[in-house]
Structures are given as structure tokens and as C-alpha cells.
C-alpha positions as CSV (number, residue, x, y, z in Angstrom):
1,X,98.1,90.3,79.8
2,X,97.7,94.2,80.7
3,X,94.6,95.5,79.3
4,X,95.0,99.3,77.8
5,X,91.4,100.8,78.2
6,X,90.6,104.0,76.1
7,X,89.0,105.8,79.4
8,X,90.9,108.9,79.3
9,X,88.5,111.2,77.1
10,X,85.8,110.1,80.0
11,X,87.8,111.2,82.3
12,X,87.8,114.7,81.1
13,X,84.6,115.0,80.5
14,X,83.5,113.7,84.1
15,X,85.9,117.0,85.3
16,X,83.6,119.2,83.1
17,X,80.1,117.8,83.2
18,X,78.2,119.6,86.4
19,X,74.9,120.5,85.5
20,X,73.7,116.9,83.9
21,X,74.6,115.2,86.8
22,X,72.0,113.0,88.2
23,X,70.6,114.6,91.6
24,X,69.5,112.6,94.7
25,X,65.8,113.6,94.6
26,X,62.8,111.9,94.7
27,X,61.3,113.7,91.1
28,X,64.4,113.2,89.1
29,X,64.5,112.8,85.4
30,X,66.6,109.7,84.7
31,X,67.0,110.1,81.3
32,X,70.1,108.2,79.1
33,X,72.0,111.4,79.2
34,X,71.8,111.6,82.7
35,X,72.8,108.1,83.7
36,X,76.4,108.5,81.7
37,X,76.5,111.8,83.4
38,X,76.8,110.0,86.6
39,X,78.6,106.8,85.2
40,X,81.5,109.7,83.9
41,X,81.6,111.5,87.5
42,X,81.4,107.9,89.2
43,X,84.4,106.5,87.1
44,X,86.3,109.7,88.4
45,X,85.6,108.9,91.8
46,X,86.5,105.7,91.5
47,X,90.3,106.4,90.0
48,X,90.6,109.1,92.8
49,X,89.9,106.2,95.1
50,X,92.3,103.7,93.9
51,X,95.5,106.2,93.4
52,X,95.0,108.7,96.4
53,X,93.9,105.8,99.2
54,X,94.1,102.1,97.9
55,X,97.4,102.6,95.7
56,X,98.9,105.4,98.5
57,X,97.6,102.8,101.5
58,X,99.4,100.0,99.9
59,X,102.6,101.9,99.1
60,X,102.8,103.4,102.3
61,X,102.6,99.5,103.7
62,X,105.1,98.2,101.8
63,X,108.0,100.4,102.9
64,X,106.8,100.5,106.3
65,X,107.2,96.7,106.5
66,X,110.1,96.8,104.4
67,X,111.8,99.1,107.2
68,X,110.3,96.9,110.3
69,X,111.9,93.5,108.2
70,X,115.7,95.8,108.0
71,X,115.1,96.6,111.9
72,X,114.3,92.7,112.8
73,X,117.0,91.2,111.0
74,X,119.7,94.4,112.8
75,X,117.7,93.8,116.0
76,X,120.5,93.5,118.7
77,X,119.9,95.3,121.6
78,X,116.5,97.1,123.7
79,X,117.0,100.0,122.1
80,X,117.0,98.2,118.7
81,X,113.7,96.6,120.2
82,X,111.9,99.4,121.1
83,X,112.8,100.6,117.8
84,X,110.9,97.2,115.9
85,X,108.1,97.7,118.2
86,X,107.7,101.9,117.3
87,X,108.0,100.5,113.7
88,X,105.6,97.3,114.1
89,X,102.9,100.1,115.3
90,X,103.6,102.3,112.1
91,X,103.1,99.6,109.6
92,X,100.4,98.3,111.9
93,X,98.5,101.6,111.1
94,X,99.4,101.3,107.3
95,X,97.2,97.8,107.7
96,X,93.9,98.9,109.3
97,X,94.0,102.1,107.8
98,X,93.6,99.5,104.5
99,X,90.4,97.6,106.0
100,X,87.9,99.0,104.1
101,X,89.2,98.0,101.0
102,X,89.9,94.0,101.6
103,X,87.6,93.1,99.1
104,X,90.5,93.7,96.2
105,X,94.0,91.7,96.7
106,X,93.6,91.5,100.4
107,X,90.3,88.7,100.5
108,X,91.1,87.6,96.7
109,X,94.3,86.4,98.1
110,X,93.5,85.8,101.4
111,X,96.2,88.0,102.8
112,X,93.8,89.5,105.4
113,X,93.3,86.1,107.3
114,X,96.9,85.1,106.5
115,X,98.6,88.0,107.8
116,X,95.8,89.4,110.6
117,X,94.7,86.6,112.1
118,X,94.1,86.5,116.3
119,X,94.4,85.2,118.8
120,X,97.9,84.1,118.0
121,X,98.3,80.3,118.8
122,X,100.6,80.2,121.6
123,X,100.4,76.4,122.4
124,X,102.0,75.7,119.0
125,X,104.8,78.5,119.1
126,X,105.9,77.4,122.5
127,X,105.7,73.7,121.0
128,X,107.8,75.1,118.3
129,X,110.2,77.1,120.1
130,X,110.7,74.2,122.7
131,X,111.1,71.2,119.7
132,X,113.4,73.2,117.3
133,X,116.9,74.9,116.7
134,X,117.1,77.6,114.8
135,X,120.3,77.7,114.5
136,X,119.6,74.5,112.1
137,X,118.9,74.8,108.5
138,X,116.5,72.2,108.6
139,X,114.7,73.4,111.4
140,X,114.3,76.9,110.1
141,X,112.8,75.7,106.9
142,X,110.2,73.9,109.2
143,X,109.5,77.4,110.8
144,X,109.7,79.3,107.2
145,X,107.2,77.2,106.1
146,X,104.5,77.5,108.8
147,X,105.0,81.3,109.3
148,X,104.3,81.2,105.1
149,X,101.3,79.0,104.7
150,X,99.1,79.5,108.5
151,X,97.1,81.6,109.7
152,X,97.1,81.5,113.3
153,X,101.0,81.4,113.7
154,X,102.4,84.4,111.6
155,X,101.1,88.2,110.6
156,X,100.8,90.8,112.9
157,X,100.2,89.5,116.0
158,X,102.6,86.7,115.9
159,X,105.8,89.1,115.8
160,X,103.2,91.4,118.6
161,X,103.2,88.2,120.8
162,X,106.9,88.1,120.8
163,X,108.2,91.5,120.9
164,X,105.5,93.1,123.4
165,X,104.1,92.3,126.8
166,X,101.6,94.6,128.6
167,X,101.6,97.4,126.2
168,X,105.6,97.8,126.5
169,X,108.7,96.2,124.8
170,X,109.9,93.2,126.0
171,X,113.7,92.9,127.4
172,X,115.3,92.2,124.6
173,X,117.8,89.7,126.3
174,X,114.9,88.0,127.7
175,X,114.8,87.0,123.8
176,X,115.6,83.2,123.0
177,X,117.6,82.4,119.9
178,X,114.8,80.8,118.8
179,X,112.4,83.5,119.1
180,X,114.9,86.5,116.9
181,X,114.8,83.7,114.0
182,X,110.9,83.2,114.3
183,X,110.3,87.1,114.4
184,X,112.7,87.6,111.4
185,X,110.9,84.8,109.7
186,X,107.6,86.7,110.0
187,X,108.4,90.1,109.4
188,X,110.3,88.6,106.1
189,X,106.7,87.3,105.2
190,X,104.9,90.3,106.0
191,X,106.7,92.2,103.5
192,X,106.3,89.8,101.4
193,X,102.3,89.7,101.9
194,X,103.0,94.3,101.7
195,X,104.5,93.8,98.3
196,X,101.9,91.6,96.8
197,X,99.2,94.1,97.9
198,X,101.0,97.0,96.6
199,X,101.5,94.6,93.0
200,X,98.2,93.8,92.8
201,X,96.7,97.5,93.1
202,X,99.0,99.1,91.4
203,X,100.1,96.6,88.7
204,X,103.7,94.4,89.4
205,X,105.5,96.4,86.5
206,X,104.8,99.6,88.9
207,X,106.5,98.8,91.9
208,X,110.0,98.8,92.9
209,X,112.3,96.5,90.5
210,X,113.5,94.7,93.6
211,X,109.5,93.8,94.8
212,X,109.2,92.8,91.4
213,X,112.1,90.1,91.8
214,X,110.9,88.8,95.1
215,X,107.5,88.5,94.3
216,X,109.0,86.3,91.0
217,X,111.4,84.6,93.6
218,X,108.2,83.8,95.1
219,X,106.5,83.0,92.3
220,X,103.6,85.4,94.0
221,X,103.2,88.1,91.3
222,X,99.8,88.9,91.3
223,X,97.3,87.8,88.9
224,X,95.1,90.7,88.9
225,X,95.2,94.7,88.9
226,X,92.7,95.9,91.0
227,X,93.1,99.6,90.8
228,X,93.4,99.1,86.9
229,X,89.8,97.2,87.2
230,X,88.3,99.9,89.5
231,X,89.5,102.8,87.5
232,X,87.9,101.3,84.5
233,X,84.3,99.6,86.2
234,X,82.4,99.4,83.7
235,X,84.6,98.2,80.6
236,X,85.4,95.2,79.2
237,X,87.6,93.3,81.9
238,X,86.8,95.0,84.8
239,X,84.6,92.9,87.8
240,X,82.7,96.1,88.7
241,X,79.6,95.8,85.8
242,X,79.7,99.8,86.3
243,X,80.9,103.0,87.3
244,X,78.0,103.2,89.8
245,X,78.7,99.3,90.7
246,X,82.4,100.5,91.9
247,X,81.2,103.3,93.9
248,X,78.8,101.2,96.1
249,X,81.5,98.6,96.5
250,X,83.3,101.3,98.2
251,X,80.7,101.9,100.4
252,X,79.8,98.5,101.4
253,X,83.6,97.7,102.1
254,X,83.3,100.0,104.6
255,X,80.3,98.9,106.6
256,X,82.2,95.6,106.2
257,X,84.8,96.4,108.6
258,X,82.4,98.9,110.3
259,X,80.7,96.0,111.1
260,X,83.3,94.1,112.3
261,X,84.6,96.0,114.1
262,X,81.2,96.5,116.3
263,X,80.5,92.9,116.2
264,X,83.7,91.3,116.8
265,X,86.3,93.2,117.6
266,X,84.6,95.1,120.4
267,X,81.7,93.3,120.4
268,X,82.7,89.6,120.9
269,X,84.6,90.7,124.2
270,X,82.4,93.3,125.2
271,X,79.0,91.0,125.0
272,X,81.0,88.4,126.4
273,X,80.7,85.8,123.7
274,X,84.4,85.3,123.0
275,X,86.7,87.0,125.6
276,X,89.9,85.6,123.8
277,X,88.6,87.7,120.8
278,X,90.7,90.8,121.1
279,X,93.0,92.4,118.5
280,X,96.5,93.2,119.6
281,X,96.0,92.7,123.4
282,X,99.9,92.4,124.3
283,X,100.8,95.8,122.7
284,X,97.9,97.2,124.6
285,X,97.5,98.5,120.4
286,X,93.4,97.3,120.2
287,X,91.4,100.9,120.2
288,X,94.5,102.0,118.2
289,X,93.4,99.5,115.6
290,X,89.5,99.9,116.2
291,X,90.1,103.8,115.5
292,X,92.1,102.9,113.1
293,X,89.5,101.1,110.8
294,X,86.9,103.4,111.0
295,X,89.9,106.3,109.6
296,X,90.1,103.5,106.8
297,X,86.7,104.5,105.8
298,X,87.5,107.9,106.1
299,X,90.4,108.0,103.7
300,X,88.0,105.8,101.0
301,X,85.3,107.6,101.5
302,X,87.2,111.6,101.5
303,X,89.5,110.3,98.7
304,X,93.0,110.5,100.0
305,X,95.4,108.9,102.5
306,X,94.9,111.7,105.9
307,X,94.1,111.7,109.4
308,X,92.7,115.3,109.6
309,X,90.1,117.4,108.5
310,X,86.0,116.8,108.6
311,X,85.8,117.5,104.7
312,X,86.4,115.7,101.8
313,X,89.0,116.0,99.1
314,X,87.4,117.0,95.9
315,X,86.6,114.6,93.6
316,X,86.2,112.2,96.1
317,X,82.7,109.9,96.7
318,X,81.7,112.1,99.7
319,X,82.1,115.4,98.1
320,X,80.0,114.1,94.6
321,X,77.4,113.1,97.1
322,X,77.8,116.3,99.4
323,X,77.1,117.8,96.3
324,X,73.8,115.3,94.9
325,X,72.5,113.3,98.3
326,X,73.5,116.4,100.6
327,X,71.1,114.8,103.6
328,X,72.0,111.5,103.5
329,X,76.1,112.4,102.9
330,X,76.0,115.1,106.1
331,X,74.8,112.2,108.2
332,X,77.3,110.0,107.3
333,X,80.1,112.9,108.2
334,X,78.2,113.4,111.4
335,X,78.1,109.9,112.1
336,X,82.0,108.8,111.1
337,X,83.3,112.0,113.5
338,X,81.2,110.7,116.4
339,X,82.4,107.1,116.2
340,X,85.7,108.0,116.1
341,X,85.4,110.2,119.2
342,X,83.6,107.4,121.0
343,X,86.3,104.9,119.9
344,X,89.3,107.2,120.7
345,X,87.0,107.5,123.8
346,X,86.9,103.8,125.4
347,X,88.6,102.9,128.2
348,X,92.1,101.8,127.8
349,X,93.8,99.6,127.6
350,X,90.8,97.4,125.7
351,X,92.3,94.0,127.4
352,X,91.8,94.8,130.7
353,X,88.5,96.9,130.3
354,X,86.6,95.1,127.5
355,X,83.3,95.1,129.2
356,X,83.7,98.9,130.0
357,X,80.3,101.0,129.3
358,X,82.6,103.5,126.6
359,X,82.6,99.8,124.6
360,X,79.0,99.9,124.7
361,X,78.5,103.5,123.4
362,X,81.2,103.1,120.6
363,X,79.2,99.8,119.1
364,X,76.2,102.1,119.6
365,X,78.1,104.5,117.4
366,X,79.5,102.5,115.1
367,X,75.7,100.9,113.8
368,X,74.7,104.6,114.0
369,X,77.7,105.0,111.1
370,X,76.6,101.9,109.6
371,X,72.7,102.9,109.2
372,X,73.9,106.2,107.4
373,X,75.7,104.4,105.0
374,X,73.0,102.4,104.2
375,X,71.1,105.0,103.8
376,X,73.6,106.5,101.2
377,X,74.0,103.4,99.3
378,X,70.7,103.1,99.0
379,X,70.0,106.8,97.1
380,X,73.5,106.0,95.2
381,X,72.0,103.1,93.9
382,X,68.6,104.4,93.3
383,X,69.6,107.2,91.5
């Protein structure tokens, strides 16, 4: 049942309410009136978040993958390929610009480790490819229902395993029957996995009529509305026990994949714990994604979907705390524009230069981001 919240007077009074806003300083007066000052401009924030990144991100996703499943299924020669693999790195983008927000519909429904899991599983596709006829009904309902319920053998980097090798398309008539069913197979469940993301940001009645009938085909509408719970943190319904409490969630999802991405992604290889760890290694697409993340933070943390500019849209979390933690938000900017120039930096491609000293100095940057945040959180919370 949709939930109607009376939040809109609130709204305009966070627009108008500048000089009782609670300031980052050590000697401030935290009265009552101050506190909903904050809660009001917080609850703003926190709407510009979910309608000018999560919602956009998610939007922006789901026709991206909706255009890459229309190229699959019309693939039919290499210029058709290199066509899916231009549009594979579009909607690519549209994911990991999305990674500092997985704690909504993306964990909830485990959509991140459905669709985004690596490395691909190789000895069970070529098992698959080598056991099966796709050609068969029966045999392609086998494949439909592994690329719909694994982890290992759909997503992302199942379709990257078949239509890349060494950074470049592959011939397209080195192809097998087999493998042009299996890649339409997954890029029909990566839309599928795009329109329940979108649905459950931006409520199912809000997205296009036919996403609405496939998610019912489905039987996959989604069960929550997180944008409608962020907007309104704080209320009745909502998971986020404050205003306040939704902010720092944004926040923390960033140093989430901020640190992932130091630990694991370029970590794992790099400190030579896991080798095999590394993200999108046949479309020579890894720093791609590793800069990729970190501009994920950037777009939740500046309040809108865009890859330029070192300020923040207004209204957004930095520019409040530009405004009330001025120290501790000018570090953060510092830091995030340094670790993506010492991502964009590394040596590529990432597969073949994993233990290159530019990995080093991007994890180095990366926990330099991550401390600054902390920092931030931590007078956000105290406040």
C-alpha cells in the first residue's frame, strides 16, 4: 500500500530556514529549534538525493539496458557487435555510477551480487555451451533459468566474457549458436534486474507501462519504495529513524564502495591475495569501473547525475555542509578529485598491470577519501 506522507510544508520551510541552521562548531547551541532546523534542511537533501541521482541513475540504467537487450537480440553481424559492446560499456557506466547507493533495492534484493558478480565461471559455461542446444526449447529453459537465479554465470560480466577478448570485440562469426542465445538470455535478465531498480526507487506505478507488465510477468514488482522512504526519513514508514539518519546513510554508502574498491577491486590483485579478483578484465573496462565508483559518490554526494565540475549542486549534502562543516566538507572535495586523478592515473589496462606502483598510490588515495568522510560523518552526526 502507497503511503501519502504530509511532508510538503517541510519542504518549504527547509528552502527558507538559513539562519537557525545548526552549525558545525564545537560551542553550538543545540537547542529543539535548532535540531528541526537541521532535520527540515536534511529532509531536503535527502529528496534532492533520491530524484537528481538515485531515481536519474536508475532511469538512466534502465533504458540503457533496455537498448543493449534490442541490440543483442538484432545482433547479426561485427558491426552489430561492436555496436552491443559500445552499448554494454554505456549501461556498464549507468551501474557503477549507482554503487554508492546499493544499500536501497540493489542489497535488499540482492541484485548487486546477482547481476555483478566476478570472476565469471567459465568451467560451467563451457560445460553449458558444450552439453546443450539452444536451438531446443527445453534446453534454453535450462539456460533461462540459471542466467535468472546464479550469481556467478549471468550479469555483467557473463555477456563481457562472451562478447570481448583483450579489451576489443570479438569476431562476431567466431560466435557459436549457443553463445548469441546465452548472451540474449542475459542481457533479457539484466533489463529485467534495470527495471526492478528503477521500480523500487521510484515506485512501480512511475515507470514505463510496459516495465510495469514485465515486472508483473515476472511477478518481480518491488515491495518497497526506497526513494519514497528516503524522502520522507524520519516519518512513519520510512527505515531511516531521521532526516539526519538518511543523510549519514549517504555517506556511509559511499565509503562502502570506496572501500571496496581499495580493498578488493584493486587491492585483492594488487596485494596479491586474489589475482583472479579483477572486475571486467576481458573488456580491458576495470579502472573504467574503479573511476567509475568513486564518480558514484560524487553524484550522491554533489546531488545530481554529472561527470563535471568540482562543486556541488545546491541543495545537495556537500553544499549544506560546505556551508555548516566547511573544514571537514573542503577535504572531502580535495580528497574525491585526487582519487579520481590517481585512479584515471593507473596503469592500463589493470589485467596485465595489477601490481603496478599507480595501484598503490590510488588505494593510498582512496583511504585518504575514506578518512575525510569519516571525518564528515562524524561532525554530521555530532551536530
Amino acid at each position: 500500500m502507497k503511503k501519502i506522507f504530509k511532508y510538503a510544508m517541510l519542504m518549504v520551510a527547509a528552502c527558507t530556514m538559513t539562519m537557525g541552521l545548526v552549525s558545525c562548531s564545537d560551542d553550538d547551541d543545540n537547542s529543539d529549534g535548532d535540531v528541526t532546523a537541521k532535520e527540515l534542511a536534511l529532509a531536503a537533501v535527502n529528496k534532492q538525493f533520491v530524484e537528481k541521482t538515485a531515481i536519474a541513475t536508475y532511469e538512466q540504467l534502465a533504458d540503457d539496458c533496455e537498448e543493449l537487450q534490442t541490440l543483442v537480440e538484432d545482433m547479426d553481424s561485427q558491426d552489430d557487435l561492436v555496436k552491443v559492446c559500445d552499448q554494454w560499456k554505456k549501461a556498464r557506466q549507468d551501474w557503477e555510477w549507482s554503487e554508492a547507493f546499493l544499500f536501497g533495492a540493489a542489497s535488499g534484493y540482492s541484485i548487486d551480487p546477482h547481476i555483478d558478480t566476478w570472476p565469471f565461471d567459465v568451467t560451467v559455461f563451457n560445460f553449458y555451451m558444450g552439453k546443450f542446444d539452444l536451438t531446443q526449447e527445453n534446453d534454453q529453459q535450462v539456460i533461462d533459468h540459471s542466467v535468472a537465479t546464479t550469481q556467478n554465470f549471468t550479469g555483467f560480466h557473463a555477456m563481457e566474457y562472451v562478447i570481448f577478448r583483450e579489451g576489443q570485440p570479438r569476431q562476431f562469426d567466431a560466435l557459436t549458436a549457443n553463445e548469441l542465445y546465452f548472451v540474449k538470455s542475459v542481457a533479457a535478465d539484466l533489463y529485467l534486474s534495470a527495471c526492478r531498480l528503477e521500480a523500487a526507487w521510484k515506485g512501480t506505478d512511475n515507470v514505463k507501462e510496459a516495465r510495469q507488465q514485465l515486472l508483473a510477468d515476472e511477478e518481480l514488482e518491488p515491495e518497497d519504495n526506497f526513494g519514497e522512504e528516503m524522502k520522507n526519513a524520519g516519518n512513519a514508514g520510512s527505515r531511516w529513524k531521521s532526516a539526519t539518519e538518511g543523510a549519514i546513510q549517504i555517506i556511509s554508502g559511499c565509503q562502502d564502495i570506496i572501500g571496496e574498491v581499495a580493498e578488493g577491486k584493486i587491492g585483492s590483485a594488487f596485494h596479491g591475495d586474489d589475482t583472479n579478483y579483477i572486475e571486467s578484465p576481458h573488456a580491458y573496462n576495470s579502472i573504467q569501473d574503479f573511476y567509475d565508483n568513486i564518480m558514484s559518490c560524487k553524484h550522491a554526494l554533489y546531488g545530481g547525475l554529472s561527470v563535471s565540475g568540482s562543486e556541488p549542486a545546491a541543495g545537495s549534502l556537500m553544499a549544506y555542509c560546505a556551508t555548516y562543516c566547511p573544514t571537514e566538507a573542503a577535504a572531502v572535495k580535495a580528497a574525491l578529485e585526487n582519487a579520481l586523478e590517481k585512479i584515471n592515473s593507473m596503469k592500463r589496462p589493470f589485467v596485465l598491470n595489477y601490481m603496478d606502483a599507480s595501484a598503490g598510490v590510488a588505494i593510498d588515495a582512496l583511504n585518504a577519501l575514506d578518512e575525510t568522510l569519516d571525518a564528515l560523518k562524524g561532525k554530521l552526526e555530532n551536530q
